[in-house]
Gaussian input, Z-matrix of N, CA and C with variables (Angstrom, degrees):
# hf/3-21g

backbone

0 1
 N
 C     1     B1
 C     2     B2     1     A1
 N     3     B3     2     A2     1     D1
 C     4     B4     3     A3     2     D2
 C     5     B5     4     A4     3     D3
 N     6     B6     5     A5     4     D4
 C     7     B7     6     A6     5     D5
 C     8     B8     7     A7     6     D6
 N     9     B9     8     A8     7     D7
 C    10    B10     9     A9     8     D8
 C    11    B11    10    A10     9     D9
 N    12    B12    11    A11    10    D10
 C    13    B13    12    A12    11    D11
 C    14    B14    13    A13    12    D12
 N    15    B15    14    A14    13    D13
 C    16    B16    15    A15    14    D14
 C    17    B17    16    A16    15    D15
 N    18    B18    17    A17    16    D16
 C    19    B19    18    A18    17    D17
 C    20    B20    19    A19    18    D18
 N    21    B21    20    A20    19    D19
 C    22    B22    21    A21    20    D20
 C    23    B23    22    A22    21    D21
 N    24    B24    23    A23    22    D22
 C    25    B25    24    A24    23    D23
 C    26    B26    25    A25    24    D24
 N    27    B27    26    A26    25    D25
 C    28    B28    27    A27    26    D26
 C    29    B29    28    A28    27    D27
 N    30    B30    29    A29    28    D28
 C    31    B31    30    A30    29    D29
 C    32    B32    31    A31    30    D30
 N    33    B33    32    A32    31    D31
 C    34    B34    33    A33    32    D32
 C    35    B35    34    A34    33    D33
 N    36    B36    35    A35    34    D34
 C    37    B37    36    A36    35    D35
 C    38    B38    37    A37    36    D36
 N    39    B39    38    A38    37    D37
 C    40    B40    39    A39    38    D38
 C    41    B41    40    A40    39    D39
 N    42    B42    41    A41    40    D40
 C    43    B43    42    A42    41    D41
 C    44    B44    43    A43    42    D42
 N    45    B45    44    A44    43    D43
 C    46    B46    45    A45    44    D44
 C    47    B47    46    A46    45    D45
 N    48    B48    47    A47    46    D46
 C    49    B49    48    A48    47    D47
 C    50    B50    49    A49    48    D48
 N    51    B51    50    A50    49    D49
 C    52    B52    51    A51    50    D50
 C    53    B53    52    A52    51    D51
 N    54    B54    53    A53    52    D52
 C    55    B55    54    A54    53    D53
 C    56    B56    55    A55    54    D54
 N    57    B57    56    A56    55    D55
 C    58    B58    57    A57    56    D56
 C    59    B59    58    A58    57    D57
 N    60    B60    59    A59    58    D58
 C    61    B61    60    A60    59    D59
 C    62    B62    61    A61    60    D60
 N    63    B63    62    A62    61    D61
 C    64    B64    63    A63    62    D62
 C    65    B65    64    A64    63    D63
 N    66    B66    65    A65    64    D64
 C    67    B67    66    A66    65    D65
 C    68    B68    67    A67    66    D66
 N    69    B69    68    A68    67    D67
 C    70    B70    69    A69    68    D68
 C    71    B71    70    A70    69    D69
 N    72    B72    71    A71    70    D70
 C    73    B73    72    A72    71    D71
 C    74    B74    73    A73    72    D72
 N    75    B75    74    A74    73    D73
 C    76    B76    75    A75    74    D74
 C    77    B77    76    A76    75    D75
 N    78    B78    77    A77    76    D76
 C    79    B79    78    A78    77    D77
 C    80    B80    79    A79    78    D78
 N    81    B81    80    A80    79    D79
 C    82    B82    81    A81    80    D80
 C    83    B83    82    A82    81    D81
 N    84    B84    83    A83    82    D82
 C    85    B85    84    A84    83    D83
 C    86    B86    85    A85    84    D84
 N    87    B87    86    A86    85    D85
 C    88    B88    87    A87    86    D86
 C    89    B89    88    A88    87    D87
 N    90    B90    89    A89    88    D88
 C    91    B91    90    A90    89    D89
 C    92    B92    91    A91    90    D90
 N    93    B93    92    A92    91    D91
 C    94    B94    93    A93    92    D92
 C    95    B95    94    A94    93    D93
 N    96    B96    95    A95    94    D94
 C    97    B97    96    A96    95    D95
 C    98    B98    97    A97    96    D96
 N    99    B99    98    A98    97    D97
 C   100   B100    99    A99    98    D98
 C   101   B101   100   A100    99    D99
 N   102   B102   101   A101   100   D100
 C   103   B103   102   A102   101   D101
 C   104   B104   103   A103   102   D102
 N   105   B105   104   A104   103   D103
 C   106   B106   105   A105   104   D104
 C   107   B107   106   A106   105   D105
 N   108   B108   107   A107   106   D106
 C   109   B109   108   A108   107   D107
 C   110   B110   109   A109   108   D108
 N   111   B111   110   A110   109   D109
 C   112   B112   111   A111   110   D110
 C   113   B113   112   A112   111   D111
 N   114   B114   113   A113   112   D112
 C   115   B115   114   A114   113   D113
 C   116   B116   115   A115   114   D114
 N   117   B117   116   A116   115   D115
 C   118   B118   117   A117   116   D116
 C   119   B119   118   A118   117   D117
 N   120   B120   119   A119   118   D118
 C   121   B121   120   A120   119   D119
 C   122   B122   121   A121   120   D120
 N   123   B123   122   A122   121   D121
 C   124   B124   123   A123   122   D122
 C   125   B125   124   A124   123   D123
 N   126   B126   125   A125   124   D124
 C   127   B127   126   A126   125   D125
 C   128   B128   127   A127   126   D126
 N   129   B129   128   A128   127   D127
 C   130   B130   129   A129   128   D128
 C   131   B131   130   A130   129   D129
 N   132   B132   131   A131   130   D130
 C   133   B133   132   A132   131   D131
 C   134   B134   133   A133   132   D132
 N   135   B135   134   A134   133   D133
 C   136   B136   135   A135   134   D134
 C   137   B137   136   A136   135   D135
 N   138   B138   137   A137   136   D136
 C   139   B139   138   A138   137   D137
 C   140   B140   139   A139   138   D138
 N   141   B141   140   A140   139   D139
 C   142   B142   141   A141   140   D140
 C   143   B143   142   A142   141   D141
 N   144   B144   143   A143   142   D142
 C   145   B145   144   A144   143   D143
 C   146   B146   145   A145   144   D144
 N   147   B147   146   A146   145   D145
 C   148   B148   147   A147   146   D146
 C   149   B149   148   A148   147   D147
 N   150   B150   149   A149   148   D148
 C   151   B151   150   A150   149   D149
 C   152   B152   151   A151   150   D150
 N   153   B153   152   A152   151   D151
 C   154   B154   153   A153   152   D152
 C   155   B155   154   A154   153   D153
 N   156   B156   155   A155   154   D154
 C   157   B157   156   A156   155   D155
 C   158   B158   157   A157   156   D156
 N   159   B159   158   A158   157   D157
 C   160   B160   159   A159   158   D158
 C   161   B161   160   A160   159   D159
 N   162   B162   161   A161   160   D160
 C   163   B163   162   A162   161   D161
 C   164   B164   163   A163   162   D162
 N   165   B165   164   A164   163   D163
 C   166   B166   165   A165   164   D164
 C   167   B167   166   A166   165   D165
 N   168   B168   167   A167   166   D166
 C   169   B169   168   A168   167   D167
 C   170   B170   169   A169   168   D168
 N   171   B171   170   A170   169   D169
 C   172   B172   171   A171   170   D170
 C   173   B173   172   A172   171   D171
 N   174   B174   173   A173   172   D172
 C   175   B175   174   A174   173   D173
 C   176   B176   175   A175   174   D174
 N   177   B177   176   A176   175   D175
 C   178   B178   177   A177   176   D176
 C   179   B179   178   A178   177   D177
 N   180   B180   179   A179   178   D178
 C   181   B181   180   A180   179   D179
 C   182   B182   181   A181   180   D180
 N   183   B183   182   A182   181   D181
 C   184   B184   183   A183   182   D182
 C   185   B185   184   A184   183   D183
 N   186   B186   185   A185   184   D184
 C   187   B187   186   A186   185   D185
 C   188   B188   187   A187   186   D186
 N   189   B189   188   A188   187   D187
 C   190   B190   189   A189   188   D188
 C   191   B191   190   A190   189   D189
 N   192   B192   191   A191   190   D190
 C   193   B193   192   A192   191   D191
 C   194   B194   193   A193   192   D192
 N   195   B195   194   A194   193   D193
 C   196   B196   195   A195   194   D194
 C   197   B197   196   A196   195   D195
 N   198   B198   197   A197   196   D196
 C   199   B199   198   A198   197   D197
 C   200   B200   199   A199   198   D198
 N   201   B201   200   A200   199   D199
 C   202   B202   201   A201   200   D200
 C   203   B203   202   A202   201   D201
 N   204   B204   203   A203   202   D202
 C   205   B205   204   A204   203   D203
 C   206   B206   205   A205   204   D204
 N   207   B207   206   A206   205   D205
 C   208   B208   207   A207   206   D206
 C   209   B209   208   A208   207   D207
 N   210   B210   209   A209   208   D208
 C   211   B211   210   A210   209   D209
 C   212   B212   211   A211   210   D210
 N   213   B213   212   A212   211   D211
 C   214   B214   213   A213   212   D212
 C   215   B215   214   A214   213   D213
 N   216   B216   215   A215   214   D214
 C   217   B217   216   A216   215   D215
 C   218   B218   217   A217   216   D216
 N   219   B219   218   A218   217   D217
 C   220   B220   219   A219   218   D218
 C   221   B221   220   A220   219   D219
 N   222   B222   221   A221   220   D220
 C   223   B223   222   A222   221   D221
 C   224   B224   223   A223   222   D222
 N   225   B225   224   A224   223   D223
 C   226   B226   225   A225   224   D224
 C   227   B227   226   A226   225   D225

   B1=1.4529
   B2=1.5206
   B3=1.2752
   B4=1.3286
   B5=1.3695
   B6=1.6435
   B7=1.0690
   B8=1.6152
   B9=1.2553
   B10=2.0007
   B11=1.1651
   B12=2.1314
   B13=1.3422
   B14=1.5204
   B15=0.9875
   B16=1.7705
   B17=1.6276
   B18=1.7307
   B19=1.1630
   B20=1.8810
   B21=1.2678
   B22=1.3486
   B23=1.4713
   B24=1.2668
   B25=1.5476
   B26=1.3391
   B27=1.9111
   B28=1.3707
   B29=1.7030
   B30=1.0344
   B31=1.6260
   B32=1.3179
   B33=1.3305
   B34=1.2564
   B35=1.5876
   B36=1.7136
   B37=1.5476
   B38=0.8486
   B39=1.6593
   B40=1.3809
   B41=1.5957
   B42=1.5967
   B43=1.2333
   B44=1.0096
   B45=1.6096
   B46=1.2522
   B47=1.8578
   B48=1.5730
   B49=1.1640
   B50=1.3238
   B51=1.4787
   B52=1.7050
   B53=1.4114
   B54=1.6183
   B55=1.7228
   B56=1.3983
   B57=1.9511
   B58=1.8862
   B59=1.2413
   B60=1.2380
   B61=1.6907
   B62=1.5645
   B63=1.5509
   B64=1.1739
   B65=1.5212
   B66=1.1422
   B67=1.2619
   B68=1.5723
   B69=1.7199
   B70=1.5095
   B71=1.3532
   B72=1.4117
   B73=1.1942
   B74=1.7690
   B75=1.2638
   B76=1.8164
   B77=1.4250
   B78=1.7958
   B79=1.6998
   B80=1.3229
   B81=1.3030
   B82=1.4515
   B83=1.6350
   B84=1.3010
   B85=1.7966
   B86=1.5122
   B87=1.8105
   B88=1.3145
   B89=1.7408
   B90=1.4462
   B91=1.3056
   B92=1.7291
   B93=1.5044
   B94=1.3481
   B95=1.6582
   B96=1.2967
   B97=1.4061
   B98=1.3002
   B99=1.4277
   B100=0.8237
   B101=1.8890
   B102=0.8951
   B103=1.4678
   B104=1.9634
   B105=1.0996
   B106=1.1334
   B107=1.8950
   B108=1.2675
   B109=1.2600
   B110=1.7194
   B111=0.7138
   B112=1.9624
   B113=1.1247
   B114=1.6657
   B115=1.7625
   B116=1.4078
   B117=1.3925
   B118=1.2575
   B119=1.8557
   B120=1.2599
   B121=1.5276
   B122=1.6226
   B123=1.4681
   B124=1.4117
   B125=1.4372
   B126=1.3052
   B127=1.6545
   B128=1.5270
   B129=1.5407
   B130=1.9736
   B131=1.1916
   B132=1.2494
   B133=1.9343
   B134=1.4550
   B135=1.3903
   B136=1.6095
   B137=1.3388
   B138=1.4253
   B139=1.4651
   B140=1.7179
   B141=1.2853
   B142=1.2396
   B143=1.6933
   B144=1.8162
   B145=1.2298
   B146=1.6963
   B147=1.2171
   B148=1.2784
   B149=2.0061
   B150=1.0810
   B151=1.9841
   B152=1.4020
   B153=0.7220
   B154=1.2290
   B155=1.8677
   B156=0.7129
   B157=1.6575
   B158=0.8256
   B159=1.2235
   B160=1.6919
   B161=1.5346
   B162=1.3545
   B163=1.9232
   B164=1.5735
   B165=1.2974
   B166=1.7043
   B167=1.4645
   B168=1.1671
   B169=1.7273
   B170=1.5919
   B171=1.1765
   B172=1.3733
   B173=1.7708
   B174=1.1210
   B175=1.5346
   B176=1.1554
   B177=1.6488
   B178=1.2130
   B179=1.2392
   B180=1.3509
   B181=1.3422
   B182=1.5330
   B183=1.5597
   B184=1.6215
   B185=1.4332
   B186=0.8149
   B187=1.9851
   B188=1.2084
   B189=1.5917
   B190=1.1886
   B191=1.1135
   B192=1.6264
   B193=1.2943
   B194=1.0886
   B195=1.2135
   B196=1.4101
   B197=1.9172
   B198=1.0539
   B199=1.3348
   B200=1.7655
   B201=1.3281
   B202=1.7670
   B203=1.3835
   B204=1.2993
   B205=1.1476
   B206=1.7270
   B207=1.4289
   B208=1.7908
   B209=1.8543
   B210=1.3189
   B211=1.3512
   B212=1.4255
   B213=1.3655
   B214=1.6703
   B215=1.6374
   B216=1.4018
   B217=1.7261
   B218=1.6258
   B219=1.4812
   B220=1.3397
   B221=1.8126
   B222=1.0856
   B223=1.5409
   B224=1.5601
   B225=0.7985
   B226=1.3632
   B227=1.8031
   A1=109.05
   A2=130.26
   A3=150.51
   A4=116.05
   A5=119.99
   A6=144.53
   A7=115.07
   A8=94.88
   A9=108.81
   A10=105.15
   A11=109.19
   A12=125.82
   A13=79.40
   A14=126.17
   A15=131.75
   A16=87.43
   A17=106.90
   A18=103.14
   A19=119.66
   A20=120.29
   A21=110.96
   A22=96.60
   A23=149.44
   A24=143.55
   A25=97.78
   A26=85.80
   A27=111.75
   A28=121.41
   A29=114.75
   A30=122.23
   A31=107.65
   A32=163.06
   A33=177.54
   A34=91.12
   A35=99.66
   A36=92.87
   A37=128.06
   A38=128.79
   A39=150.21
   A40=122.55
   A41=115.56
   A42=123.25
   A43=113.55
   A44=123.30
   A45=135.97
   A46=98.59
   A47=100.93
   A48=127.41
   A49=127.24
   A50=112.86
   A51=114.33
   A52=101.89
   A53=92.67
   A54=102.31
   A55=112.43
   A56=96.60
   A57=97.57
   A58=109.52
   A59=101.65
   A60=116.69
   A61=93.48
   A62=132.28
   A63=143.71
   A64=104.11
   A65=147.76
   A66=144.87
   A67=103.92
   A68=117.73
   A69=110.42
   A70=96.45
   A71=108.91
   A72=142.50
   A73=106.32
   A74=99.38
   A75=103.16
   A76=90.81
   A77=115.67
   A78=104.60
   A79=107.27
   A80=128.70
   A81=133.60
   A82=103.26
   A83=114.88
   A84=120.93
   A85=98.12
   A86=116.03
   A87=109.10
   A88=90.42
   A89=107.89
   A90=102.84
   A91=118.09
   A92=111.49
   A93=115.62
   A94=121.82
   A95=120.75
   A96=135.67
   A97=124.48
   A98=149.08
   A99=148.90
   A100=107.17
   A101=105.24
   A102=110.96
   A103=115.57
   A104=121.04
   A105=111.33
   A106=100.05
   A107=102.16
   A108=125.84
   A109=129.93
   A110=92.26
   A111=130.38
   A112=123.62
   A113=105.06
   A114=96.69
   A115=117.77
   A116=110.93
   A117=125.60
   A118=129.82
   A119=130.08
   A120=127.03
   A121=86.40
   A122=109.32
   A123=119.55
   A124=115.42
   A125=106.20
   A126=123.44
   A127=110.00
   A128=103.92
   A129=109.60
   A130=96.30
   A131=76.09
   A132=94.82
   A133=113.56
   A134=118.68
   A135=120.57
   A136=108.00
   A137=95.25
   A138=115.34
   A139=99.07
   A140=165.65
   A141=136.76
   A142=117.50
   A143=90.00
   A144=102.20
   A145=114.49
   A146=113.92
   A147=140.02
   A148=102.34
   A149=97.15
   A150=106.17
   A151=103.92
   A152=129.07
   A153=121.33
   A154=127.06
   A155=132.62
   A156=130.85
   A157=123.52
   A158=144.84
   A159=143.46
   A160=107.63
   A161=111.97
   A162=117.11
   A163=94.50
   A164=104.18
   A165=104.85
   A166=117.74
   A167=100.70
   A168=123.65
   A169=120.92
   A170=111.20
   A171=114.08
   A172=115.57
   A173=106.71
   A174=115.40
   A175=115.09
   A176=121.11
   A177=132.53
   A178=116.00
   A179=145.98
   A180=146.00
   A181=111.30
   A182=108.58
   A183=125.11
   A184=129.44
   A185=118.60
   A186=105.59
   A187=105.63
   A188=121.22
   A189=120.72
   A190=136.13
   A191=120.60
   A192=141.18
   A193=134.79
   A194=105.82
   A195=114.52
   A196=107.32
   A197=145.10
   A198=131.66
   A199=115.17
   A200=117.09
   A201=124.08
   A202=107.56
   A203=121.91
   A204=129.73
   A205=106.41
   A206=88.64
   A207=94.18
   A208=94.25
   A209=118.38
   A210=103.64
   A211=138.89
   A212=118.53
   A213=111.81
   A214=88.78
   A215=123.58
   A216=131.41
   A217=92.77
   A218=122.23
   A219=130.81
   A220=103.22
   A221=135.22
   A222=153.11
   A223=128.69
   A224=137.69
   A225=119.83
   A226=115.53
   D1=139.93
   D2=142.77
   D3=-83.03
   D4=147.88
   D5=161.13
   D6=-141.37
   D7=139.54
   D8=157.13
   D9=-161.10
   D10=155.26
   D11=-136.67
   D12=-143.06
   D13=151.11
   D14=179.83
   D15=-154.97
   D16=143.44
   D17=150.34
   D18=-131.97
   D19=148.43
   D20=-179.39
   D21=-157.51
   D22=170.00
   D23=-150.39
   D24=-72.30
   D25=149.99
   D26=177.40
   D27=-54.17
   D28=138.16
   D29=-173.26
   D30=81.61
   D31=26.50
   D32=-87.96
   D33=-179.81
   D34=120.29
   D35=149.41
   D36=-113.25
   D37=125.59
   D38=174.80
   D39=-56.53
   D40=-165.40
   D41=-163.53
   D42=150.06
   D43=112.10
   D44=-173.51
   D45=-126.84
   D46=141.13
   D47=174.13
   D48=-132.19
   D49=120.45
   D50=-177.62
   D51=-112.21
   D52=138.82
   D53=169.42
   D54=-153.30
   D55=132.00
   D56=-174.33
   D57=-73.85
   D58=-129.97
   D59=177.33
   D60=-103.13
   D61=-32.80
   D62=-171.70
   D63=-84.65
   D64=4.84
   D65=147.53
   D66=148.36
   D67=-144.68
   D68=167.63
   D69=-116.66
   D70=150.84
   D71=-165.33
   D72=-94.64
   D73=143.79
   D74=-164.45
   D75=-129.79
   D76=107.02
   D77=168.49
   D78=-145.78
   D79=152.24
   D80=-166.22
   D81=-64.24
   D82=130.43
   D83=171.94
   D84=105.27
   D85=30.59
   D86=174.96
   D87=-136.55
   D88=21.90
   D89=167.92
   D90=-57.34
   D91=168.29
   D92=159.50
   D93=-54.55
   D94=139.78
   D95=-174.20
   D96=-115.78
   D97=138.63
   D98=-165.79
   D99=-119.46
   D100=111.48
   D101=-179.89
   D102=-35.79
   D103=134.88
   D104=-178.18
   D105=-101.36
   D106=176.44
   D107=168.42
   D108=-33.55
   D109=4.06
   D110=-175.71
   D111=-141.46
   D112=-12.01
   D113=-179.00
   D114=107.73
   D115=-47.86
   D116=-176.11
   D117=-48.66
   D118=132.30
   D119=-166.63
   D120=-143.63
   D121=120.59
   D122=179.93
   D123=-137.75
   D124=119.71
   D125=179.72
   D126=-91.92
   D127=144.27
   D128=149.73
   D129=-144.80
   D130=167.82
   D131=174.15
   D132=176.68
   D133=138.39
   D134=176.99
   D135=-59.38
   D136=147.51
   D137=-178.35
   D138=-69.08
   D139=-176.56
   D140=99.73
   D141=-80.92
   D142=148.34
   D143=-164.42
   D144=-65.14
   D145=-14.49
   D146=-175.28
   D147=-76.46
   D148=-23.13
   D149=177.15
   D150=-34.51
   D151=113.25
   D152=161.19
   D153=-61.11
   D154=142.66
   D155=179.98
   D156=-56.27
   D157=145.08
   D158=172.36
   D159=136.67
   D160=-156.70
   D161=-160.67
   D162=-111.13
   D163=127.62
   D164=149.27
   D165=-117.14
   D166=-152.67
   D167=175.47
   D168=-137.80
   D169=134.91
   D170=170.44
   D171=-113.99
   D172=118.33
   D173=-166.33
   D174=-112.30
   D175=95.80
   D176=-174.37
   D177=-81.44
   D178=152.04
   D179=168.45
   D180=-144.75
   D181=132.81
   D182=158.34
   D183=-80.14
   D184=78.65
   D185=-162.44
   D186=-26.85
   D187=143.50
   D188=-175.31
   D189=73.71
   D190=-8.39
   D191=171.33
   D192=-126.90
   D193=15.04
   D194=158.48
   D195=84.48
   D196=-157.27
   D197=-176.53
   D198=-152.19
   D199=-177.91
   D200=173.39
   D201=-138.13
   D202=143.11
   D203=155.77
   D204=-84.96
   D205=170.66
   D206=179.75
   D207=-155.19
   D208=112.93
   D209=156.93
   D210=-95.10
   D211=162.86
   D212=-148.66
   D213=-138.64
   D214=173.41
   D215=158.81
   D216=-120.73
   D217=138.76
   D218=147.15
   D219=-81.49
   D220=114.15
   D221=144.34
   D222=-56.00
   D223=128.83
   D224=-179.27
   D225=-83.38

């Protein structure tokens, strides 16, 4: 399992994007988010075991605010 937590004002809709070296990755719990009462927009989602190894990116976005990358290693 993966997780990431971003915060930026409450009611904000979010958007997180992962991509390996093999393209971006499409998995349930990477839907759009709506900022809660704190700000907060929090994703999971299974890794698949089938991932292949190597570095991606996770590309968060705030509407209206522009976005972050984050880099990660998948390990076997």
């Amino acid at each position: 399992m993966a997780s990431l937590t971003i915060r930026t004002a409450p009611g904000v809709e979010c958007t997180a994007e992962v991509h390996m070296e093999s393209g971006p990755i499409e998995a349930d719990g990477l839907e759009p988010q709506i900022a809660d009462a704190e700000g907060l927009c929090s994703w999971s989602w299974r890794v698949d075991e089938e991932t292949v190894p190597g570095d991606g990116m996770i590309i968060a976005k705030a509407k209206g605010q522009g976005g972050q990358g984050i880099t990660f290693t998948v390990v076997e």
